[in-house]
C-alpha positions in Angstrom: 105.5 120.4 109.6 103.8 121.3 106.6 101.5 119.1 103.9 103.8 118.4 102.1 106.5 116.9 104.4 103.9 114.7 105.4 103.6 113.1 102.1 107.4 112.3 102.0 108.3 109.0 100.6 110.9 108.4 102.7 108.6 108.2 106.1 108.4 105.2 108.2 106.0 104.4 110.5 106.6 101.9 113.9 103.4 100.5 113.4 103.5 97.5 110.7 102.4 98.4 107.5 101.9 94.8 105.2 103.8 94.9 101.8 100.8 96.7 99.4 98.7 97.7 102.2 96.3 100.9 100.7 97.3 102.9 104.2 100.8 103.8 104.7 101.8 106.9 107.1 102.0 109.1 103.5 98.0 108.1 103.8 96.3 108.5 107.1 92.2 108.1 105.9 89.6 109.1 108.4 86.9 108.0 109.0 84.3 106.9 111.5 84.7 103.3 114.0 82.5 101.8 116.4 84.1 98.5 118.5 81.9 96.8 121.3 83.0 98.6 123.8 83.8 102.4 121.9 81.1 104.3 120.6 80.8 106.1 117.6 84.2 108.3 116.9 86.6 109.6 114.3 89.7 107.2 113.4 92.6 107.1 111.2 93.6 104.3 109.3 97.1 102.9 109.3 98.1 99.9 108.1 96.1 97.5 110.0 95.2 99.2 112.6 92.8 102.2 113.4 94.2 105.0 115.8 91.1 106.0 118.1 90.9 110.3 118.0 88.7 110.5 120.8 91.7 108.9 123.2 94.2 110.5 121.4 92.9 113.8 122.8 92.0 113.1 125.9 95.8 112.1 126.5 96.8 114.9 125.0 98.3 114.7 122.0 96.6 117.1 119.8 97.8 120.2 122.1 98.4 123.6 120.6 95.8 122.5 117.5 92.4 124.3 117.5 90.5 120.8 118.0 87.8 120.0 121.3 87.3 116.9 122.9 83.6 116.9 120.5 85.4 117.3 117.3 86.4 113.7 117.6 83.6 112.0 120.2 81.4 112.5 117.4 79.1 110.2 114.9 80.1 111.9 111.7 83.0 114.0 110.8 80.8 117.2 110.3 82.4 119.2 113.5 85.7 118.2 112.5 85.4 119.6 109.4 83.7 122.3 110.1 87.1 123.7 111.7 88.7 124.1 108.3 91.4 122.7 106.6 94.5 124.2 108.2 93.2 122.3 111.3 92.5 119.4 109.9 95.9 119.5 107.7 97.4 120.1 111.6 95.6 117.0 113.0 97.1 114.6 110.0 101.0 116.4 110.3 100.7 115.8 114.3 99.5 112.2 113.7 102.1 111.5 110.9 104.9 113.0 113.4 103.7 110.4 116.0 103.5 107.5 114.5 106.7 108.3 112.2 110.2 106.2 113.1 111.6 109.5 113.9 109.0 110.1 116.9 109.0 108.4 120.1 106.1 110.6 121.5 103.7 107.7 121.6 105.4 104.9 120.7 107.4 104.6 123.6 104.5 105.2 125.8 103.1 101.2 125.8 100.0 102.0 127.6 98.9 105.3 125.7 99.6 102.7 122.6 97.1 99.6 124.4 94.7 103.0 124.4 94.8 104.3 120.9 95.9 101.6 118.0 93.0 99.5 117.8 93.2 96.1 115.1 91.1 96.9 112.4 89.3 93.6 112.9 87.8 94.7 115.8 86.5 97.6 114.2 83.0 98.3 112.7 83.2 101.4 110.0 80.2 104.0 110.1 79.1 106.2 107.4 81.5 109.2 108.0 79.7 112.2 106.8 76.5 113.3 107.7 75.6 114.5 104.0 72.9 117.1 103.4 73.1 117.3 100.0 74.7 115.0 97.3 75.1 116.3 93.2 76.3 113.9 91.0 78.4 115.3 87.6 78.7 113.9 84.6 82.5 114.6 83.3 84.0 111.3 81.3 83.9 112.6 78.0 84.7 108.8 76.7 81.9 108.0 79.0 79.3 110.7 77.8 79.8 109.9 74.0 79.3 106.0 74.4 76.1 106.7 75.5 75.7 109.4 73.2 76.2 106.9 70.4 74.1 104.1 72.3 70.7 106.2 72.5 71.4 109.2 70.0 73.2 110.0 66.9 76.7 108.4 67.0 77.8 111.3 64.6 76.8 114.0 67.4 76.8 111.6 70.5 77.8 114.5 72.8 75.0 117.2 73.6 75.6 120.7 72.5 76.3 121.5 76.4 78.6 119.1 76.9 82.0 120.7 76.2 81.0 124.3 77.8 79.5 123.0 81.0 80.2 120.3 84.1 77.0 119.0 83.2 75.0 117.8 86.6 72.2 117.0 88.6 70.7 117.0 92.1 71.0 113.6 93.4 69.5 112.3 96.9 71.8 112.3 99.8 69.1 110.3 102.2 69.8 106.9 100.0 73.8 107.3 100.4 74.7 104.1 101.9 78.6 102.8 103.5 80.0 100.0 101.5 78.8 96.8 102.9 75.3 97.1 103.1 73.3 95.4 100.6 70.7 97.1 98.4 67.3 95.9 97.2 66.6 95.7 93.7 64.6 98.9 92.5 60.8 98.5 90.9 59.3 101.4 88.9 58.0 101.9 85.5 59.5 100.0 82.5 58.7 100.0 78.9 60.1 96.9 77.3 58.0 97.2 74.6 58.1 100.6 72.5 54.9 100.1 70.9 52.9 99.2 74.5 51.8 100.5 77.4 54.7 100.9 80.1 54.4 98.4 82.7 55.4 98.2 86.6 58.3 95.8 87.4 61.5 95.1 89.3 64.0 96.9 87.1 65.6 94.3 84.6 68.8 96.5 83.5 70.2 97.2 87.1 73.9 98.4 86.6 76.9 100.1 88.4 78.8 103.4 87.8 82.2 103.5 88.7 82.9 107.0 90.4 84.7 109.0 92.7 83.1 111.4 95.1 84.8 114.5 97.2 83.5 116.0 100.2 83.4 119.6 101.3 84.3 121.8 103.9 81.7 124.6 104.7 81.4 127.0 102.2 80.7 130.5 101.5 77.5 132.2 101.8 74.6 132.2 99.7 75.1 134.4 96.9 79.0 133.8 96.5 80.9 131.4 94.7 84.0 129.7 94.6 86.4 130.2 92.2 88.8 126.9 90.4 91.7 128.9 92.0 89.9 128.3 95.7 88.1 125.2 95.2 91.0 122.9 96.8 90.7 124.7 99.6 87.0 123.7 100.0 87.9 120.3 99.4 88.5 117.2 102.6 89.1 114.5 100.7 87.8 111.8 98.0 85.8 108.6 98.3 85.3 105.5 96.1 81.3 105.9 94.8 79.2 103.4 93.3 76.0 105.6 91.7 74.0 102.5 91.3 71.4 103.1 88.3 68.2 101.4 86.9 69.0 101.8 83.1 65.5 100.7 82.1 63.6 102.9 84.6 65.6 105.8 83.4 64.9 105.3 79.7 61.3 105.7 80.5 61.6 108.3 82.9 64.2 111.2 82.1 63.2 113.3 79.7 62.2 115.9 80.2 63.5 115.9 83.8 66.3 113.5 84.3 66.9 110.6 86.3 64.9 110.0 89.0 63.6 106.4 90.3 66.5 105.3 88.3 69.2 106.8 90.4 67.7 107.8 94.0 67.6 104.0 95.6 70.7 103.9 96.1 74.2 105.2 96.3 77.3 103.4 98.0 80.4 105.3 99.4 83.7 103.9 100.8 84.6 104.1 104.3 87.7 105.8 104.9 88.1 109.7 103.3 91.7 110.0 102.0 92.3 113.7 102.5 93.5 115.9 99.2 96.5 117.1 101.3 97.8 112.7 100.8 96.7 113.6 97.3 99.1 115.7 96.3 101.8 113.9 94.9 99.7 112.6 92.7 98.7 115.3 90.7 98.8 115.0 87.1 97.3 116.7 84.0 93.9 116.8 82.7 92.6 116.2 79.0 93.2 119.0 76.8 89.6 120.5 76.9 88.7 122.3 73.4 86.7 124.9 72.8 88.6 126.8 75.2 86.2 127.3 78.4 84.9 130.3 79.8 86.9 132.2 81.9 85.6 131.0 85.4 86.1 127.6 84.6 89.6 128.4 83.6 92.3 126.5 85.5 96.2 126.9 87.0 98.7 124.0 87.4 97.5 120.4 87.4 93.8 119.6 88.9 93.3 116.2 87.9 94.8 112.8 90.1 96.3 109.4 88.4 94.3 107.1 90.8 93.9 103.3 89.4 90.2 102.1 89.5 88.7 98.8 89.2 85.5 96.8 89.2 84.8 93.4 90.0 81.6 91.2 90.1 81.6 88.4 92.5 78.6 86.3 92.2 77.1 84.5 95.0 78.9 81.7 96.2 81.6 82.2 93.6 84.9 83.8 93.1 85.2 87.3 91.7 86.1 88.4 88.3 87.9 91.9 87.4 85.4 93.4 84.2 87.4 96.6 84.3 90.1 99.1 84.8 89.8 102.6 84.7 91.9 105.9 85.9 90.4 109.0 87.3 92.3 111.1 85.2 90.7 110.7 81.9 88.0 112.7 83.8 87.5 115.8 81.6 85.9 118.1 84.0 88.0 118.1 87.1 86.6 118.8 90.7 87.8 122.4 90.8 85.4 122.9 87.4 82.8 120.9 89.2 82.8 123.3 92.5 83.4 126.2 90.4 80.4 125.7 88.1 78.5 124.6 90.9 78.6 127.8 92.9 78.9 130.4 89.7 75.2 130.8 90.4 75.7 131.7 94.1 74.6 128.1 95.5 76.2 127.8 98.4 77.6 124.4 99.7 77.7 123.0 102.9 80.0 120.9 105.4 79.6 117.2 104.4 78.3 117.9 101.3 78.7 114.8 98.5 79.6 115.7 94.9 79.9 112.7 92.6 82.4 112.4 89.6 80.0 110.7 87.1 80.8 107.6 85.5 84.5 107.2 85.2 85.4 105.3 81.6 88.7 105.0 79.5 89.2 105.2 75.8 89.4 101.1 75.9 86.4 98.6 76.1 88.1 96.8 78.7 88.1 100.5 81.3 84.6 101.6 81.0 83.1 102.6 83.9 79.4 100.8 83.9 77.6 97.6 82.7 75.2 99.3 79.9 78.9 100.0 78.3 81.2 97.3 79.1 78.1 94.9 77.7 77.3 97.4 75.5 74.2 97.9 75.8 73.4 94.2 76.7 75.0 93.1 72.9 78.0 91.8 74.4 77.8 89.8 77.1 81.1 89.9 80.1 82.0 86.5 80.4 82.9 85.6 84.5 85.5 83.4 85.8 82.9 80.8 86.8 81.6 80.4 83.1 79.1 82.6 83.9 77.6 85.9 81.4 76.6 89.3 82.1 74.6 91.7 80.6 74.0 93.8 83.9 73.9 92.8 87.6 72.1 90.0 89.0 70.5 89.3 92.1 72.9 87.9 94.4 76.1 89.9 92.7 78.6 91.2 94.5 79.7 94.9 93.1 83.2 95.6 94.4 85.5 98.8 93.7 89.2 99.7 94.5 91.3 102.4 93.9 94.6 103.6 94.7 97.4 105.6 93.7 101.5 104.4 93.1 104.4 107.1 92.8 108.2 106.6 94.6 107.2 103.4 96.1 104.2 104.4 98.1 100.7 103.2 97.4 97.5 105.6 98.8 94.5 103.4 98.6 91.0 103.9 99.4 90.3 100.4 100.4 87.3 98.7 99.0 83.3 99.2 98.5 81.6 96.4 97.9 77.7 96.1 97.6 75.4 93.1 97.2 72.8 93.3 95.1 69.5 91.3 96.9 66.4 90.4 94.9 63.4 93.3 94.9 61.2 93.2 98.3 
């Protein structure tokens, strides 16, 4: 069975799937679950329910695939991964095949089934990669020119660099947190007054960037790269990605470096990897990109994906409010340019390595990608369903992100990542 018959619309699968549920068979996310009485292992999402990998092997249903008993009994998905993608495209066709309508493998085996299909309620979700490095990118032209025209000349909002180059920047992987777990407001240096001395507070301007992250297989050695042609092949899936940033910190603090206190507190992933292979049939064109780029950023056939985004804001103790609806595909550097420019220089990447999108904004008001544009700049206050204004995020707020794809009928989701924003310690 190859990828691409395990993306076929017409699959079933014998375990329920609700009406609009983000994991159909055509999905199959993995990720890592803990219950009370499993430890730490990897885990495929369908429906609602989790199958359990670790058990799954041991009964012997990943024979003939190059896969040990430690790829899955494992705290991240690292050694899975590290196997490559034809093995890990064989472990998602063999689960597909037994848990499709047409397969009576396991389903017809009730107590292999009592082992392996777990509710999802009874599931705790672990961080899924063990990431050593993290870069975040910086690729929504739409994006890039409403700050341009925010802080700099709106007749030359986009930097000279900006339309030759994935513009990016070393991020830190330590603060890379699994949706769920509430951050802290940040403190650092502020300068709320242009003609005084900067001054040390909680950061007044906290906001949200709505992004997508993809996460890599190993990669070549030190001193090679990999070309747009190849990149795919480096890629194991996509994540949701909340870059959290501290807008007033980083006024002060970026030039001539770049961001800093402002973006290394915090950064919030989603749970479940949906690989590139469920990707697929998604694939659509990217922006025309003009000047024409140089020749290694080049690209054949269609790179970018139509995947829906939205942000909501749920403050405490209230209901939440949508502020926005975005699409990955506006993104004008796609990930092959990213990996491609990232590895021109000979940098090599590694397995479990986290590259971010960058802020993800439409050509509309109403699907920007962060806070400092949505309120532009604090000018225009988001009104909430509770009666309630925003200029940027406060205490107590709930950030929450979704994203999924529609095509034929079937929906691929990424479930959500939500983060609570808690005062500064």
């Amino acid at each position: 069975m190859g990828a691409i018959a395990a993306n076929d619309p017409t699959l079933m699968s014998w375990v329920n799937v609700p009406q609009g549920s983000d994991f159909p068979i055509q999905n199959l996310p993995f990720g890592i679950i803990k219950t009370e009485d499993l430890s730490p292992r990897v885990g495929v999402r369908i429906g609602d329910h989790v199958l359990d990998l670790k058990s799954m092997f041991v009964l012997g249903y990943f024979e003939n695939i190059a896969v040990e008993l430690s790829d899955f009994d494992a705290p991240f998905l690292n050694g899975f991964m590290r196997k490559g993608k034809k093995v890990t495209r064989d472990v998602r066709n063999r689960i597909s095949k037994l848990l499709s309508t047409a397969n009576d493998d396991l389903r017809h085996n009730e107590h292999h089934v009592a082992q392996v299909l777990i509710p999802v309620e009874q599931i705790t979700m672990c961080m899924p990669v063990q990431i050593g490095d993290y870069t975040d990118f910086y690729s929504s032209r739409e994006h890039a020119t409403n700050v341009g025209m925010m802080f700099r000349d709106p007749a030359n909002a986009l930097l000279p660099n900006w339309l030759w180059i994935p513009v990016g920047y070393h991020g830190r992987a330590s603060s890379v947190i699994l949706s769920g777990e509430a951050i802290h407001r940040p403190k650092g240096q502020i300068k709320p007054d242009p003609q005084a001395n900067p001054i040390f507070s909680p950061c007044r301007n906290l906001d949200f960037e709505l992004e997508t992250g993809f996460i890599t297989y190993e990669g070549k050695a030190l001193g090679d790269s990999i070309s747009t042609e190849e990149a795919e092949d480096y890629i194991f899936g996509m994540v949701l990605f909340n870059d959290w940033s501290a807008r007033d910190i980083q006024t002060w603090e970026y030039v001539p470096l770049g961001p800093f206190l402002a973006k290394n507190f915090a950064s919030s992933i989603s749970a479940w990897i949906v690989t590139l292979d469920a990707l697929q049939p998604f694939k659509t064109d990217s922006p025309s990109q003009e000047p024409e780029v140089l020749d290694y950023l080049k690209c054949e056939g269609q790179k970018s994906y139509d995947i829906a985004l939205e942000i909501g804001i749920q403050p405490e103790d209230s209901m939440e409010t949508t502020i926005s609806r975005s699409n990955f595909k506006y993104m004008y550097w796609n990930m092959a340019q990213q990996l491609a420019h990232h590895t021109v220089n000979g940098c090599n990447i590694r397995c479990g390595d986290l590259m971010g999108s960058g802020t993800i904004s439409g050509p509309t008001e109403d699907s920007y990608g962060s806070m400092l544009e949505l309120a532009w700049k604090g000018t225009k206050p988001l009104k909430l369903s509770d009666g309630s204004e925003r200029k940027f995020i406060q205490d107590g707020d709930t950030v929450i992100m979704r994203g999924h794809c529609e095509k034929n009928g079937i929906r691929i989701g990424f479930g959500e990542l939500s983060t609570k924003v808690l005062p500064a310690k």
